[in-house]
MMTF fields as JSON, N, C-alpha, C and O atoms, coordinates in Angstrom:
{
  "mmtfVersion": "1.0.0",
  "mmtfProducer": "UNKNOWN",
  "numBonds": 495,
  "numAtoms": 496,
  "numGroups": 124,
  "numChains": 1,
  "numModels": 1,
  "chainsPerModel": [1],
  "groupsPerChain": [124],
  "chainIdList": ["A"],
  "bondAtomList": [4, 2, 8, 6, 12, 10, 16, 14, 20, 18, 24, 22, 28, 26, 32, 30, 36, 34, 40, 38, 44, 42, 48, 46, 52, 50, 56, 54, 60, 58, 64, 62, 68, 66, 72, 70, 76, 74, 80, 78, 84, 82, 88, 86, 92, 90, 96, 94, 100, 98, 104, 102, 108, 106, 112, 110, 116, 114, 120, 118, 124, 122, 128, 126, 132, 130, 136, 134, 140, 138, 144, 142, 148, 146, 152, 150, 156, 154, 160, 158, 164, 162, 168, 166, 172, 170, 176, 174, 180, 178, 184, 182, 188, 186, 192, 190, 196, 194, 200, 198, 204, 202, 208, 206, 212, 210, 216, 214, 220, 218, 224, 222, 228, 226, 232, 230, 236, 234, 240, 238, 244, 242, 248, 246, 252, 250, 256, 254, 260, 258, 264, 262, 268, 266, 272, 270, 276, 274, 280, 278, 284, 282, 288, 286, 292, 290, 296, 294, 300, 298, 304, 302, 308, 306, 312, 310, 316, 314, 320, 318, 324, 322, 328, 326, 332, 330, 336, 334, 340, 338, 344, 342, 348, 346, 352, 350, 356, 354, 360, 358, 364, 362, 368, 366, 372, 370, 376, 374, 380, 378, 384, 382, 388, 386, 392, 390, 396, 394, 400, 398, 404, 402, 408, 406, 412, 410, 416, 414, 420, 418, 424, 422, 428, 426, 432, 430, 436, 434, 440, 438, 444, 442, 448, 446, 452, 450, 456, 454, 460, 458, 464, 462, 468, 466, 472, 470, 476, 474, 480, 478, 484, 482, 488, 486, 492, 490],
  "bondOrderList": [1, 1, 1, 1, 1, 1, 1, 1, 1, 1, 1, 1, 1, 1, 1, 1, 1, 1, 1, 1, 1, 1, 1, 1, 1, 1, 1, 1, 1, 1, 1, 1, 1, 1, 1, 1, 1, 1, 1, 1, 1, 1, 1, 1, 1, 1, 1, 1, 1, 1, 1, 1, 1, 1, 1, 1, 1, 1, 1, 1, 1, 1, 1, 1, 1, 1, 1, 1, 1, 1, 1, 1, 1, 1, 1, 1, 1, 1, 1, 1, 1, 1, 1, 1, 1, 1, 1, 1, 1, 1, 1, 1, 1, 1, 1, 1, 1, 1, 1, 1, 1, 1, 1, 1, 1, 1, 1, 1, 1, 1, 1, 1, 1, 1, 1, 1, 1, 1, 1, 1, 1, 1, 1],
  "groupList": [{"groupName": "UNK", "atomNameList": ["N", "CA", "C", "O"], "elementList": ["N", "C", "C", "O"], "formalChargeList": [0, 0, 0, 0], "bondAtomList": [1, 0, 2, 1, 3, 2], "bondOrderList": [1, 1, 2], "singleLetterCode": "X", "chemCompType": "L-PEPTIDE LINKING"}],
  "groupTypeList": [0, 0, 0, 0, 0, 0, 0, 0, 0, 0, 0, 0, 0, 0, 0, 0, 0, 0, 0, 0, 0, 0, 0, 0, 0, 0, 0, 0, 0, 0, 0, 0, 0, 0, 0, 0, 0, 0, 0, 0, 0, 0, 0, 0, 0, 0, 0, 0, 0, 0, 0, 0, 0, 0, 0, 0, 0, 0, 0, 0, 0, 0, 0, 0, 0, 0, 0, 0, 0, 0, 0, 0, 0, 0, 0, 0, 0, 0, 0, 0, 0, 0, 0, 0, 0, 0, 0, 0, 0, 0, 0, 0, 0, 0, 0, 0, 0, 0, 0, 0, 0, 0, 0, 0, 0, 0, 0, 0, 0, 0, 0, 0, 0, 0, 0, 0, 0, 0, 0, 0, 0, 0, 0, 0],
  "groupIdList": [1, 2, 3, 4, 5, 6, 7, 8, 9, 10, 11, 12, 13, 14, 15, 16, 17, 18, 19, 20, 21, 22, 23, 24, 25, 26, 27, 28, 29, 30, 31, 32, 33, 34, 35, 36, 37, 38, 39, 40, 41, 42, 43, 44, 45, 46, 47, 48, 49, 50, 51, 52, 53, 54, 55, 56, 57, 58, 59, 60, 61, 62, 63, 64, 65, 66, 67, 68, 69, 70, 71, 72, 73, 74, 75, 76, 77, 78, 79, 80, 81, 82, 83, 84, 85, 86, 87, 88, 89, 90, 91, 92, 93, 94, 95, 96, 97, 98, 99, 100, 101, 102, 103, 104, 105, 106, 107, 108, 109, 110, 111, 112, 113, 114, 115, 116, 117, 118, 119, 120, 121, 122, 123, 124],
  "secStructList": [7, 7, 7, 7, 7, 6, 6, 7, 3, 3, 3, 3, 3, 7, 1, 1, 1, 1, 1, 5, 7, 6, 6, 1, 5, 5, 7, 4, 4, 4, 4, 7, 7, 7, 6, 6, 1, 7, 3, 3, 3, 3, 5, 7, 6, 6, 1, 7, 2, 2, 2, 2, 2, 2, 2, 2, 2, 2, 2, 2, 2, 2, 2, 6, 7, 7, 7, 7, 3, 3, 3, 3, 3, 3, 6, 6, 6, 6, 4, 4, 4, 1, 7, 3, 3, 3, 3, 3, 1, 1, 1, 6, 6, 3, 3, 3, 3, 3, 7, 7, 7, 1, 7, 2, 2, 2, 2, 2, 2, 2, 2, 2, 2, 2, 2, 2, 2, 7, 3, 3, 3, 3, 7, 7],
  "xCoordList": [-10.557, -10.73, -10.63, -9.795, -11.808, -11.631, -10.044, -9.163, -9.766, -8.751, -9.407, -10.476, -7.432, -7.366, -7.713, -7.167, -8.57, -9.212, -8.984, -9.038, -8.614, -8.309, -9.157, -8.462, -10.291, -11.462, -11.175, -11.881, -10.562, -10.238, -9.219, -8.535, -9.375, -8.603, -7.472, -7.77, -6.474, -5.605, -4.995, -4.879, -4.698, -4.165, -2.964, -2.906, -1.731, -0.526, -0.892, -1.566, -0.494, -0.286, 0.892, 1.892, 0.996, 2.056, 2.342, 1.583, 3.839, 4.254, 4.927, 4.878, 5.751, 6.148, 5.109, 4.312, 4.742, 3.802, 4.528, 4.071, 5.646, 6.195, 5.865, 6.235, 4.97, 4.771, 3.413, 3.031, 2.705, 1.445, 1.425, 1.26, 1.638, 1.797, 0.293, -0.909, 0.92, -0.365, -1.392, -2.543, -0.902, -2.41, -3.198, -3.808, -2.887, -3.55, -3.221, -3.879, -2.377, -1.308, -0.657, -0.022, -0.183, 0.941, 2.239, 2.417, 3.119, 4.724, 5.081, 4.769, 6.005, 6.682, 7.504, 7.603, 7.971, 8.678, 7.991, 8.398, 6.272, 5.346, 5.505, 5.171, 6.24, 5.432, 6.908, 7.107, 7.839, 9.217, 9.344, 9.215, 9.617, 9.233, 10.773, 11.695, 10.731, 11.365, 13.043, 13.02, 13.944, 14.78, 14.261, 14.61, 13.257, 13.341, 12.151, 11.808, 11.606, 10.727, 9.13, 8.536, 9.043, 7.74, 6.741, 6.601, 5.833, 5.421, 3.883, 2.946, 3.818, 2.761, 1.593, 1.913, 0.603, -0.597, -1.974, -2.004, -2.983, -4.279, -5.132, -4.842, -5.818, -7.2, -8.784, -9.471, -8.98, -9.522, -11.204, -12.151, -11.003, -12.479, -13.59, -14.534, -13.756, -14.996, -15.293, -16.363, -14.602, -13.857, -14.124, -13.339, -15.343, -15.403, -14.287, -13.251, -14.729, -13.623, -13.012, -11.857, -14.132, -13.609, -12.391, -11.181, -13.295, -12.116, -11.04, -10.055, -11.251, -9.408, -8.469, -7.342, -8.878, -8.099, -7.939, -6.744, -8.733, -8.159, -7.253, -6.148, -7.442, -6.094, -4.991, -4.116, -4.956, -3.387, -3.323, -2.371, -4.09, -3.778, -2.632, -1.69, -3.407, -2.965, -1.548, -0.483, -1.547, -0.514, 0.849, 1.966, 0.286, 1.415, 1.375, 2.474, 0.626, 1.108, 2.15, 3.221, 2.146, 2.986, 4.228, 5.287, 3.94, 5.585, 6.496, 7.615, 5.261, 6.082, 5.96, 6.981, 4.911, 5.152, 4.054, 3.469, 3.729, 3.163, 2.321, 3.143, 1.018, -0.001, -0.299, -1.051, 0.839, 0.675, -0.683, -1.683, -0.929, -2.167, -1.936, -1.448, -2.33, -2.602, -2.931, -3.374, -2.501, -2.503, -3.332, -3.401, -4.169, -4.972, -4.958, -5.289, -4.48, -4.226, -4.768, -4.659, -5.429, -6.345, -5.291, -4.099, -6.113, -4.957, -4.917, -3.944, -5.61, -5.752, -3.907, -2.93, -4.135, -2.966, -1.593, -0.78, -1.554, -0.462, -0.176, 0.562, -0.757, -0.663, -0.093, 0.81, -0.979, -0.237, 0.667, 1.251, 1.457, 2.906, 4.222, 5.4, 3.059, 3.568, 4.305, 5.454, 3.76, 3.756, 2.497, 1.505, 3.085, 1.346, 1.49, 2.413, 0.097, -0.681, -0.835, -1.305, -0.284, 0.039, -0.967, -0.704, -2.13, -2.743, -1.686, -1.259, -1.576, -0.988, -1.637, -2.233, -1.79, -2.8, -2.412, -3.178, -1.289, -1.674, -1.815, -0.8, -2.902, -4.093, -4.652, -4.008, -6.0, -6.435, -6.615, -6.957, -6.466, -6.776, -5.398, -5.374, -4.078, -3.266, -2.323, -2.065, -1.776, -0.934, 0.006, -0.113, 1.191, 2.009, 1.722, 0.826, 2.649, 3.079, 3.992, 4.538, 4.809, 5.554, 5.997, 5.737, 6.797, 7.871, 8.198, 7.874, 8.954, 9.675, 10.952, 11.458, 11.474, 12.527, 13.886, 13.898, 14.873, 15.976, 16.439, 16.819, 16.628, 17.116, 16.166, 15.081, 16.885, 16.75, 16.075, 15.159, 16.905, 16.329, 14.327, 13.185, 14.635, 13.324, 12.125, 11.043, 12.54, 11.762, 11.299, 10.114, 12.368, 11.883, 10.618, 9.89, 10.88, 9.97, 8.63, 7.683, 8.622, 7.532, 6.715, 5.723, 7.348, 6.713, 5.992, 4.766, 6.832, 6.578, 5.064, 4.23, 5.038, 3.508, 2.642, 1.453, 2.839, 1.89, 1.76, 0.684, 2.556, 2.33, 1.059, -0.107, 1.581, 0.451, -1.122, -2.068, -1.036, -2.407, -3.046, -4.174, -2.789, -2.961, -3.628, -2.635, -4.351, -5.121, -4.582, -4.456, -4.37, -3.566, -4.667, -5.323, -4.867, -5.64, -4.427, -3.691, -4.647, -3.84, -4.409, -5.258, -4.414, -4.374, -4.763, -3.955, -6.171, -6.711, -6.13, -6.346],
  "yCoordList": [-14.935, -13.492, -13.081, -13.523, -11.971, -11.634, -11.251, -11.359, -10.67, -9.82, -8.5, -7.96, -8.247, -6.869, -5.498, -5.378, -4.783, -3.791, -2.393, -2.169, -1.079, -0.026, 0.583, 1.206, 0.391, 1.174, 0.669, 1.162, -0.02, -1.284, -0.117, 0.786, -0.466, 0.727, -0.699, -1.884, -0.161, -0.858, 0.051, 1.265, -1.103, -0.354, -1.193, -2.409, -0.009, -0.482, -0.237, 0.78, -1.214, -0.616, -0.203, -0.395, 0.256, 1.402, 1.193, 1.029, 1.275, 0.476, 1.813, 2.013, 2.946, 4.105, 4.963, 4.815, 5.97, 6.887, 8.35, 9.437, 8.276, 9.393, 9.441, 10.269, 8.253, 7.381, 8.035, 7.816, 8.818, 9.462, 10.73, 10.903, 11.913, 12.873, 13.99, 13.772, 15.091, 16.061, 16.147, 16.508, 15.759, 16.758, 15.099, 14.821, 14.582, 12.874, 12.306, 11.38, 12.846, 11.943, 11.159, 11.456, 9.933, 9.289, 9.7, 10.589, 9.282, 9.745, 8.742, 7.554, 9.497, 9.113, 7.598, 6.613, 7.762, 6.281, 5.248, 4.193, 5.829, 4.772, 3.371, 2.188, 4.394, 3.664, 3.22, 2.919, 3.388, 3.317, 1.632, 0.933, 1.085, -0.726, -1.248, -0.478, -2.875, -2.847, -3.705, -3.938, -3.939, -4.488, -5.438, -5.155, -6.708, -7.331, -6.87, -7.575, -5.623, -4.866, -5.132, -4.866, -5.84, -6.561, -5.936, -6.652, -4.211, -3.98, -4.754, -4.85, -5.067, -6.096, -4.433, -3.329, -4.773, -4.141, -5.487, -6.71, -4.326, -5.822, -4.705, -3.522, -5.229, -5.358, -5.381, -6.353, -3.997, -3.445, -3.011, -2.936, -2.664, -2.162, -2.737, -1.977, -3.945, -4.566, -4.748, -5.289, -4.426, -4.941, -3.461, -2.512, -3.549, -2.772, -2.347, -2.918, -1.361, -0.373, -1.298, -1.584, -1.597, -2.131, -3.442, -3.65, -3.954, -5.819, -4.789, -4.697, -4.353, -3.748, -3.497, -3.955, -2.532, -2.484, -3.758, -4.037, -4.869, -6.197, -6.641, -7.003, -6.702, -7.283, -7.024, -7.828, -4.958, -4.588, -5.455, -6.236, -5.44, -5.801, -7.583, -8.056, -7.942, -9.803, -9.188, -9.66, -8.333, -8.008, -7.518, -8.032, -6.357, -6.238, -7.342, -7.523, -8.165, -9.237, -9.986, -10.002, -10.662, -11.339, -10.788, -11.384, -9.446, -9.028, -8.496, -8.016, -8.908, -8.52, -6.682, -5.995, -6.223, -4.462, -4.489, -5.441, -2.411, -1.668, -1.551, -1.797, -1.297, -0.823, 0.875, 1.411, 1.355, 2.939, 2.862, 2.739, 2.893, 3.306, 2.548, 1.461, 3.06, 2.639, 3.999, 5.093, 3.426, 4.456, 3.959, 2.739, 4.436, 3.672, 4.508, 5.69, 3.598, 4.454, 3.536, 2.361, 3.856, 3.204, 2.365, 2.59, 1.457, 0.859, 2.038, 2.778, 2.275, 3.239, 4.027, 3.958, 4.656, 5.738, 5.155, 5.747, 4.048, 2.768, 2.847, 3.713, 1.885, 1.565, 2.912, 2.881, 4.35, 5.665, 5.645, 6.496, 5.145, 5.067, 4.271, 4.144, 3.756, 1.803, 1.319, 1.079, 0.988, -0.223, -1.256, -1.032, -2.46, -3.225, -3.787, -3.943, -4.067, -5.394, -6.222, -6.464, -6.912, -8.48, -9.325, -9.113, -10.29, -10.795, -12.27, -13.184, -11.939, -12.712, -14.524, -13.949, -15.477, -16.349, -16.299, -16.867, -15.7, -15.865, -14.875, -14.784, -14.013, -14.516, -13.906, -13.035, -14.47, -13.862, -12.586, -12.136, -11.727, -10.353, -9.67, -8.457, -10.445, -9.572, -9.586, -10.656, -8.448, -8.433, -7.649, -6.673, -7.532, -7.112, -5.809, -5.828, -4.74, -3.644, -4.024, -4.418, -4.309, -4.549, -3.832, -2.629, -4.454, -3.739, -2.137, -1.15, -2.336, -1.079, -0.544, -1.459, 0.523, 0.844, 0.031, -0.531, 0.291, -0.453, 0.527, 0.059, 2.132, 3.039, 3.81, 4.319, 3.813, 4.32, 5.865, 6.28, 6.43, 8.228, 7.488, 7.677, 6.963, 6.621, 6.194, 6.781, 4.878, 4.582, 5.342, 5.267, 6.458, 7.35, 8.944, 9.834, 8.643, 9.423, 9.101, 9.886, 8.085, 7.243, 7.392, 8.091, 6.613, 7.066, 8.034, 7.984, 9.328, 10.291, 11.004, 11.726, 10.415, 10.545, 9.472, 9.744, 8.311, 7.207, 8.256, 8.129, 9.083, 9.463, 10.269, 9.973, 11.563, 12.137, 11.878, 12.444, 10.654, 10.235, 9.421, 9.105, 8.896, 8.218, 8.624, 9.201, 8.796, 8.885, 7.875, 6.65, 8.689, 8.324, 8.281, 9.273, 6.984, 7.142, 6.333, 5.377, 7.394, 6.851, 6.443, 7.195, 5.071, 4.258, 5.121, 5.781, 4.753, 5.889, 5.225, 5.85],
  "zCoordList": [-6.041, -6.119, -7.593, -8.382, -7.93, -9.239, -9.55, -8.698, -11.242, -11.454, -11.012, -10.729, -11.192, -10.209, -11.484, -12.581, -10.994, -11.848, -11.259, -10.05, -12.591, -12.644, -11.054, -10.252, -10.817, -9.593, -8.616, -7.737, -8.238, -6.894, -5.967, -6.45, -4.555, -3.913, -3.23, -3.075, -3.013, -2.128, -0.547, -0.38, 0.43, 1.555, 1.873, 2.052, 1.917, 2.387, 3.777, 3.941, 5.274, 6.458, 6.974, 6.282, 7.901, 7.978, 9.591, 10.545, 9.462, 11.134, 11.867, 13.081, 10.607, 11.221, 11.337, 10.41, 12.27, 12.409, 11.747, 12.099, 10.804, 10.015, 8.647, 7.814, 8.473, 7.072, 6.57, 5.42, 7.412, 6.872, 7.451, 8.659, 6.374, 6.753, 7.463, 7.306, 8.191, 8.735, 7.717, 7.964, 6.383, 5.807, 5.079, 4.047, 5.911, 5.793, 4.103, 3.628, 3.5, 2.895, 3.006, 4.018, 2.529, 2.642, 2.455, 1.622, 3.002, 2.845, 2.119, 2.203, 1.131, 0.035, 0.416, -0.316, 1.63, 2.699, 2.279, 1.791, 2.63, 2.635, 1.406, 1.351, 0.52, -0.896, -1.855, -3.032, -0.515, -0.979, -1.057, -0.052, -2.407, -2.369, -1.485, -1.221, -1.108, -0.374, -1.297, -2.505, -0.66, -1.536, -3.107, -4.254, -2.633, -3.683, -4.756, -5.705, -4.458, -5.115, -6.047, -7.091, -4.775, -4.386, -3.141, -2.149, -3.19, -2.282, -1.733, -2.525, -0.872, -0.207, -0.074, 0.366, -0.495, -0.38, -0.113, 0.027, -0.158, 0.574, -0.925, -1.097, -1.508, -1.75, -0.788, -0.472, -0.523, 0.495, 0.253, 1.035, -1.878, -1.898, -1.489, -1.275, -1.309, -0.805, 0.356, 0.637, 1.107, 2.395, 3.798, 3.809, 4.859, 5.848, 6.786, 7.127, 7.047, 7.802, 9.005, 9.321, 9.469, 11.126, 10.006, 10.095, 9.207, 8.314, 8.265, 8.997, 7.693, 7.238, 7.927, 7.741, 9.062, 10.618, 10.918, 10.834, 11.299, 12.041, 10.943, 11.348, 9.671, 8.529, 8.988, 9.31, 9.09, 9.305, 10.944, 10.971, 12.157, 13.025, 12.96, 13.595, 11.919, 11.845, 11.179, 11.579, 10.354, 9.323, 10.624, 10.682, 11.586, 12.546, 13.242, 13.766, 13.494, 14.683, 13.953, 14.561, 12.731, 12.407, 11.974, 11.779, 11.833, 11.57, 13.127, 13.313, 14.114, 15.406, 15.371, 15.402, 15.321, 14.754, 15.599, 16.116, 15.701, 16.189, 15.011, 14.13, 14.314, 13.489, 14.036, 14.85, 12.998, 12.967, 11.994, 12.701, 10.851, 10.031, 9.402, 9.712, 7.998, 6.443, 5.64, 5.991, 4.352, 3.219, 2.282, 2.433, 1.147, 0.879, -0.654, -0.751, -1.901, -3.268, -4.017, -3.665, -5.142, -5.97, -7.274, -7.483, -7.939, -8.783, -9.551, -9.403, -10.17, -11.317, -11.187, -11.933, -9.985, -9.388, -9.974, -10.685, -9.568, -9.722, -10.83, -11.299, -11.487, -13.105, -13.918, -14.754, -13.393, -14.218, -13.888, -14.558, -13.106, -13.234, -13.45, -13.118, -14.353, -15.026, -14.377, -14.749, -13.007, -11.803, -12.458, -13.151, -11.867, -11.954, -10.625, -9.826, -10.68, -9.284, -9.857, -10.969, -8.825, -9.141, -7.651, -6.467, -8.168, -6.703, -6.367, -7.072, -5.053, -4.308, -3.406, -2.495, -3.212, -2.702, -1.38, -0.601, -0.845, 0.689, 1.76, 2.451, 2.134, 1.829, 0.389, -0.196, -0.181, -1.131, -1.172, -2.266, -0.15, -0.988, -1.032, -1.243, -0.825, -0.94, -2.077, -2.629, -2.479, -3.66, -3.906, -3.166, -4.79, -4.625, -5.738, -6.581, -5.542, -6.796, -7.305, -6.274, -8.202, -9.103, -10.003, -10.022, -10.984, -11.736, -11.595, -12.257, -10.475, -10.084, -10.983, -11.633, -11.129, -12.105, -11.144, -10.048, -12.113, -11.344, -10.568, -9.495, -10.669, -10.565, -9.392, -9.675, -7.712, -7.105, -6.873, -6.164, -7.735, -7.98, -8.97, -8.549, -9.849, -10.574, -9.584, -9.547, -8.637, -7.521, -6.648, -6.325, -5.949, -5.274, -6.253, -5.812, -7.155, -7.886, -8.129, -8.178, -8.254, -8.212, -6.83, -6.62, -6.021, -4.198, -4.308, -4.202, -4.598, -3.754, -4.617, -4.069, -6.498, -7.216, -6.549, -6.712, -5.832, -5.06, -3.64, -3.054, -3.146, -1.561, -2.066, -1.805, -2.993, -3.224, -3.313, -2.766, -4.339, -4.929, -3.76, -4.138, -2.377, -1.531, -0.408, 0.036, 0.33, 1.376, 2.687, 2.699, 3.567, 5.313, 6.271, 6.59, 6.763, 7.902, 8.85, 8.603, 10.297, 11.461, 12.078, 12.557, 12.527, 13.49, 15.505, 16.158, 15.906, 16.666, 18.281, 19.32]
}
């Protein structure tokens, strides 16, 4: 897989259905990284509507989850908030967000400029 470039869209999937708000935003939760602050996203721009749904589907089967939606925020969004993407090999299109602040209040600030810039589709 090429490198990961500023125009490239990514989709986190989303297992709570509180995680994408009414006005088809993402919730700030969504984008909240997890302890070792490594958030798992897919590399989606090339990639058809129906592929992407079966991804998150493989993505909830193996975590044993329900597939509420996906949120879907461009690198560009990311990077303005000096996070990077990092590509991952298993599988190739997935990758992590990275360098998160150490500081909780900082992280949650962050989220909640990724909830904004992000686009929510729920799971039909």
């Amino acid at each position: 897989m090429p490198p990961i470039s500023l125009i490239e869209n990514l989709s986190r999937f989303i297992f709570n259905k509180k995680h994408i708000r009414n006005n088809n935003k993402g919730h700030w939760r969504a984008f909240d990284p997890p302890k070792n602050l490594r958030m798992s996203v897919y590399r989606t721009s090339d990639i058809i509507e129906e592929e992407i749904w079966n991804i998150g589907k493989n993505v909830a089967v193996s975590r044993s989850k329900t597939l509420k939606g996906r949120v879907d925020i461009a690198v560009s969004n990311v990077k303005a908030n000096r996070l990077d993407v990092v590509p991952d090999d298993a599988p190739s299109i997935h990758a992590n967000i990275v360098d998160w602040p150490a500081r909780k209040e900082e992280r949650m600030e962050i989220a909640m400029k990724l909830a904004d810039a992000s686009s929510g589709h729920r799971k039909e």
